[in-house]
N, C-alpha and C positions, 0 to 999 in steps of 0.2 A: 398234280391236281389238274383236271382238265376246265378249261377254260368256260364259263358260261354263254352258250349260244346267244348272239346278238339279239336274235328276237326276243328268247326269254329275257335278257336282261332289258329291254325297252318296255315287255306287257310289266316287269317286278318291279322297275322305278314308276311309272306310271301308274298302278296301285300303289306302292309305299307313297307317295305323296297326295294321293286322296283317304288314304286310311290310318298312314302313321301316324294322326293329329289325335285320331279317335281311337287307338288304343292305349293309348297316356294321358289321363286316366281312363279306365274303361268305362263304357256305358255312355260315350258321347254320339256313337251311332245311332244315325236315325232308324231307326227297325226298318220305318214303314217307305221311306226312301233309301236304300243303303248306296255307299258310293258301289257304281258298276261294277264287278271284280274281271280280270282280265279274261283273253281266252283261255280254255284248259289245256294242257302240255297232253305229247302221249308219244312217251316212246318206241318204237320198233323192235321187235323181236329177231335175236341173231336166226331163230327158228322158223320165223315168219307170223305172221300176227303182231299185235298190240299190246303192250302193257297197258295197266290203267289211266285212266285221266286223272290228269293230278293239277292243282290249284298250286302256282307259287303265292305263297303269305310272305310279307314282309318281314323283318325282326319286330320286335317291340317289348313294351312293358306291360304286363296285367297283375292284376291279384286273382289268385286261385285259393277255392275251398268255398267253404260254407261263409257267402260273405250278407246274407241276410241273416246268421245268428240264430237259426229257428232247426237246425237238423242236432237231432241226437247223437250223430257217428260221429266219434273223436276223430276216425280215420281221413274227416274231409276240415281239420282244422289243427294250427289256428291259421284264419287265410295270412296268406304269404305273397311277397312281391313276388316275382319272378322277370329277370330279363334275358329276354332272348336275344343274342347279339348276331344271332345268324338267321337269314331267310331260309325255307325249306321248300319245300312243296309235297302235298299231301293228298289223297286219294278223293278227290269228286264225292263218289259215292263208297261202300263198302265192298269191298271187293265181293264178285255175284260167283255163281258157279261154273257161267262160260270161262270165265276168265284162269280163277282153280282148276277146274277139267282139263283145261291144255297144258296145266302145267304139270297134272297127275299122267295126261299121255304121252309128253315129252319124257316125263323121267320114270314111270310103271311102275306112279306110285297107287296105291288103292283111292280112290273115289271117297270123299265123306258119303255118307245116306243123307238122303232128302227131303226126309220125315215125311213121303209122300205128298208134297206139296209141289213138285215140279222143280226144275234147276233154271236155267237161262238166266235173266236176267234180276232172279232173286238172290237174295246174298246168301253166301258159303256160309253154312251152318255144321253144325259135328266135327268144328277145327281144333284143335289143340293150339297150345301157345308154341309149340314144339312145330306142328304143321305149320302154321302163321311163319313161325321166322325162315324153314326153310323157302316157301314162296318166293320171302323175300330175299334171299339169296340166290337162288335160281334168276330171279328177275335180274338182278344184279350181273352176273353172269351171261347172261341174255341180252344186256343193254350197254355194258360197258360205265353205268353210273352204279353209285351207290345209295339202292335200296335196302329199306328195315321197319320195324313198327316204329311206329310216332314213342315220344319218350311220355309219359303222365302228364309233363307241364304243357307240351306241345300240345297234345290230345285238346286238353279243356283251352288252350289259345285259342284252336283252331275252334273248338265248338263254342265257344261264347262267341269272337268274331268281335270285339270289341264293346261287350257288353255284360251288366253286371247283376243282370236279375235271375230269376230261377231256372229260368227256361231263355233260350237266345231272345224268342220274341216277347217276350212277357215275362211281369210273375203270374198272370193268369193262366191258366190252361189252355183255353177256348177250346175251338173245337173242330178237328178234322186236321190236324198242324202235326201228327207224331204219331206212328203205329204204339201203343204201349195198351195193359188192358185199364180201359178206361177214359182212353182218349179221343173216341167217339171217331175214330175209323169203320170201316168194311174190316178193317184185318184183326183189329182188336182182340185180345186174347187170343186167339183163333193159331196165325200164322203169321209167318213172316208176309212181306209187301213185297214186291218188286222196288229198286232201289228204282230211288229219282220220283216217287208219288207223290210227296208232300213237296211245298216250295222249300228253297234251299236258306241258308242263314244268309246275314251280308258277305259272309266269304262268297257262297256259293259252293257252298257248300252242302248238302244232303244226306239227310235221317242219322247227325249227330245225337240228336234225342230220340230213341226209341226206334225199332224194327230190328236190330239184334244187337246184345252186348259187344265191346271191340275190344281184343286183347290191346294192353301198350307194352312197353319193352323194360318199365319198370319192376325189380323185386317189392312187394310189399310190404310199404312200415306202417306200422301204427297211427303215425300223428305226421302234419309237415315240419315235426318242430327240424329235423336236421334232415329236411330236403333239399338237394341244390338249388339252390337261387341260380344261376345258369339257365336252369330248366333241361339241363343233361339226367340221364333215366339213373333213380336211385337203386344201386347195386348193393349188396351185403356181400365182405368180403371173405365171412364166414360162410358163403352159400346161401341160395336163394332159394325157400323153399316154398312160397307163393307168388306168382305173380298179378297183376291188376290188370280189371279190365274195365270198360268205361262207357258213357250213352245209354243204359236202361235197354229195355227189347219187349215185343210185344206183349210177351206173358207177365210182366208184372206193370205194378200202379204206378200211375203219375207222377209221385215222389220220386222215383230210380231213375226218369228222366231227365232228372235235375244236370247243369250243366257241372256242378261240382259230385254228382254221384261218383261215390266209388266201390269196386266191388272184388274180389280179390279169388284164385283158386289154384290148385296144384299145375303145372306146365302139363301133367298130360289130361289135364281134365278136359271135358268138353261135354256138349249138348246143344240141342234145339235151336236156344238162342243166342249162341255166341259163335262171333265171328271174327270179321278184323276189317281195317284199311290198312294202307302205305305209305310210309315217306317215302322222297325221293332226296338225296342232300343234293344243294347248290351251293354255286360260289360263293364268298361273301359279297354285300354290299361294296360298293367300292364310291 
């Protein structure tokens, strides 16, 4: 196990002790002041170049699913505690197409399409849950740590950020806060955004609601009734024949933005609005 870097472990205790208060119970964050989040990590490429910026979050405790009681989908109940006993750190924004393109040139793999809309610093669209994980192995390989997709429980951790209404900053919509159609952006319906448009959650984290679906590394069940409490990614030992993805994206309504949305499809499936971020593991707390 390699040892966590001095600095990360001084910005990961100094967040855990302004924000472990407030994710036990959740919803103690203040939206409109949230405690600072540290600076973003970013590893080195054994190839040259950057991995992604990644947020270390603390462990903690939340309740995930449908915890306002008002969603029809069995598949976001019944909420469930969840503890995370390990810190991670997770992708800033969603991974864009600079960042996928170098790693389709390093290894000659095909290029996703860009549905015409330009690549740079818009997020990777036309990925599979299949593309998604190789990325994250390649990074892995490239950095000497170990990267992968966020697990389901991790996902909705990191996008609620210590809070327990519909949406990170509200149960209100408002307006201009989320690419989704109807959320009263420039991109709405339309297209993807360039990541990092909207403000970020108290993580500091950005466009966890809306501007493309995110695969997680979960197979897809039904209900959380025999989810891990861990927050470790629910496997089927029989074979996984859907996985989940998570965040809403621009082409659909405000409801799929929700921070307990979930949405589920084949590993080679793909399109438009789906895409992904990154964990990265770290040490434990000590």
């Amino acid at each position: 196990m390699k040892r966590m870097p001095l600095s990360t472990a001084l910005l990961l205790t100094s967040f855990c002790s302004s924000v472990h208060s407030s994710v036990e119970p959740p919803g103690d964050i203040d939206r409109h002041s949230p405690a600072r989040p540290p600076e973003p990590l970013r590893d080195s490429l054994a190839g040259g170049g950057l991995a992604p910026e990644l947020m270390a979050l603390p462990s903690g405790r939340f309740v995930r699913g449908d915890l306002q009681g008002n969603s029809t989908d069995v598949d976001e109940k019944p909420p469930t505690d969840v503890i995370l006993s390990r810190p991670f750190a997770i992708g800033v924004y969603e991974v864009t197409f600079d960042e996928f393109d170098a790693f389709c040139d390093a290894t000659g793999r095909v290029k996703p399409d860009d549905s015409g809309w330009g690549r740079g610093r818009r997020p990777v669209v036309n990925v599979t849950w299949n593309d998604a994980v190789a990325y994250t192995r390649w990074l892995s390989e490239q950095t000497g740590r170990v990267y992968r997709l966020p697990t389901d429980a991790e996902w909705e951790y990191a996008a609620r950020a210590g809070t327990d209404t519909r949406f990170w900053w509200g149960d209100d919509l408002g307006v201009d806060l989320a690419n989704c159609a109807g959320c009263g952006s420039a991109w709405d319906g339309y297209e993807t955004a360039p990541v990092g448009s909207f403000q970020p959650n108290p993580f500091g984290l950005y466009d966890t609601a809306g501007n493309v679906f995110e695969w997680v590394a979960d197979c897809f069940a039904e209900t959380f009734a025999k989810a891990p409490a861990d927050g470790s990614a629910h496997e089927n030992p029989a074979g996984c024949g859907q996985r989940v993805y998570r965040g809403g994206s621009w082409s659909f309504p405000p409801r799929e933005v929700r921070s307990a949305n979930r949405w589920r499809d084949f590993p080679t499936g793909s399109s438009d609005d789906m895409g992904f971020r990154v964990v990265r593991e770290l040490d434990p707390e000590r």
